[in-house]
C-alpha positions in Angstrom: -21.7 6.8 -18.4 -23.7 5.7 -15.1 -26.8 7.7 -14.7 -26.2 11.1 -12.6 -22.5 11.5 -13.9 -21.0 14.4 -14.4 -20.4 13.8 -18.0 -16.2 14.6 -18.5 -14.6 12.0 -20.7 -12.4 9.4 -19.0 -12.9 10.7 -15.3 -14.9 7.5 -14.7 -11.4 5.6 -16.0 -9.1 8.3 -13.5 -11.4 7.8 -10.9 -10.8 4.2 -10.5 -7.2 4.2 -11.2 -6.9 6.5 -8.4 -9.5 4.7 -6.3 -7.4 1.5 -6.4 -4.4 3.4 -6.2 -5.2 5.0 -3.4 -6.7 1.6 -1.5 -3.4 -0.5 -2.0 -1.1 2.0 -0.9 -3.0 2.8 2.5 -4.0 -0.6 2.8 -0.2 -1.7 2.5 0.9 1.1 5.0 -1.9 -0.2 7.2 -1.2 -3.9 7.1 2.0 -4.3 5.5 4.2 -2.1 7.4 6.8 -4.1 8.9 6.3 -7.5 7.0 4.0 -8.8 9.2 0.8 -9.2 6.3 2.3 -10.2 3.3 1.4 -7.1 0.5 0.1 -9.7 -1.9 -2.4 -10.4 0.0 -3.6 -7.1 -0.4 -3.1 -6.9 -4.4 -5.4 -9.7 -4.3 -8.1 -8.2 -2.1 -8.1 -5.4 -4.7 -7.9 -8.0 -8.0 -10.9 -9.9 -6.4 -12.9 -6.8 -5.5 -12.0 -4.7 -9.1 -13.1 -8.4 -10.3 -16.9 -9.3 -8.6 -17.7 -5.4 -8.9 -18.0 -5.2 -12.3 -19.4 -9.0 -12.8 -22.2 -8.1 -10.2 -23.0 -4.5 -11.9 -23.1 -7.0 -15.4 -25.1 -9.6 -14.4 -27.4 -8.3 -10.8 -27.9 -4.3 -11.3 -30.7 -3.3 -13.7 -29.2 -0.4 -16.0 -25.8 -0.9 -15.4 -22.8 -2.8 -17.2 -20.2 -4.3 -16.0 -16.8 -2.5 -18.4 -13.6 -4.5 -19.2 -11.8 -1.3 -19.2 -12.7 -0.4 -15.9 -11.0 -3.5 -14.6 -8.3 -2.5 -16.5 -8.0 0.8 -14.8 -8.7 -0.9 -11.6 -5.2 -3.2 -12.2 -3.4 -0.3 -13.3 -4.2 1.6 -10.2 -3.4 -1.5 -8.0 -0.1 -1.3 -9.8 0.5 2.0 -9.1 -0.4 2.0 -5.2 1.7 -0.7 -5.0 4.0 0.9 -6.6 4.2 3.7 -4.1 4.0 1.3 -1.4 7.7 0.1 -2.4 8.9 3.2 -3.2 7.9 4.6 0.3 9.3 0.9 1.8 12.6 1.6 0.3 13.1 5.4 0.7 12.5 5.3 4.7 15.4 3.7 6.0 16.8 6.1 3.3 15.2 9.2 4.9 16.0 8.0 8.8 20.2 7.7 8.0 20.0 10.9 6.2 18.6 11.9 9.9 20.9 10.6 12.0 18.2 7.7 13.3 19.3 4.2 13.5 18.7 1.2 10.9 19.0 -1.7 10.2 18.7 -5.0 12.4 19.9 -3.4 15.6 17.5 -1.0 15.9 14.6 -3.2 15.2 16.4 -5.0 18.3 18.2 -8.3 16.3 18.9 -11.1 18.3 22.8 -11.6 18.7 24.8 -14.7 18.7 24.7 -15.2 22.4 21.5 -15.0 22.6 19.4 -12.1 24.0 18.0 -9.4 22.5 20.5 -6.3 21.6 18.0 -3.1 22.4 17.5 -0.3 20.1 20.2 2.7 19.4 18.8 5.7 22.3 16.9 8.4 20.7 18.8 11.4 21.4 21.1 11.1 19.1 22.9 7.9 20.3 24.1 9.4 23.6 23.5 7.5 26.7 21.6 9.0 29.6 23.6 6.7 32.4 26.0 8.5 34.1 
């Protein structure tokens, strides 16, 4: 237990599953949202980091120790936020059809075979303004 701590059993172990959980899935929405940052790039980020924390509390910090375990919970919490960062990548073109909104290549404006750019669907529901 690190000096100061509240003293319940494994919350040290929830708090950084949860800590890295929480990191990858924002950092994913963040970065990742459209494929432009590749999300591995952020599951190594957190590897790296859950990685040199507890080398530098083992080797540079007086009094402290760096705990295999609490890499462990660190990975485990990486793959749980990105987890959640596929579920939510899969169930939103899910959630916009059950809405009436448009998907797929078309209204991310797809390029046809001709050539230029086909715009997005309209937002009101597909109904043109133009008269």
């Amino acid at each position: 237990m690190s000096p100061g701590g509240i003293g319940l059993p494994g919350l040290d172990k929830a708090v950084h599953l949860l800590l890295f959980a929480a990191t990858v899935f924002t950092a994913g929405r963040v970065l990742a949202p459209a494929r432009r940052f590749p999300i591995g790039w952020v599951v190594v980020a957190a590897l790296v980091h859950a990685l040199v924390v507890e080398l530098v509390q083992h080797a540079a910090i007086p009094g402290r120790s760096g705990d295999p375990l609490d890499v462990l919970f660190d990975v485990v919490g990486i793959a749980l936020g990105l987890g959640l960062w596929a579920g939510e990548r899969i169930a939103a073109p899910r959630r916009r059809r059950a809405r009436g909104g448009a998907v797929g290549p078309a209204a991310r404006g797809a390029r046809s075979a001709e050539g230029p750019w086909i715009p997005a669907a309209p937002a009101c529901g597909g109904v043109s303004r133009s008269a």
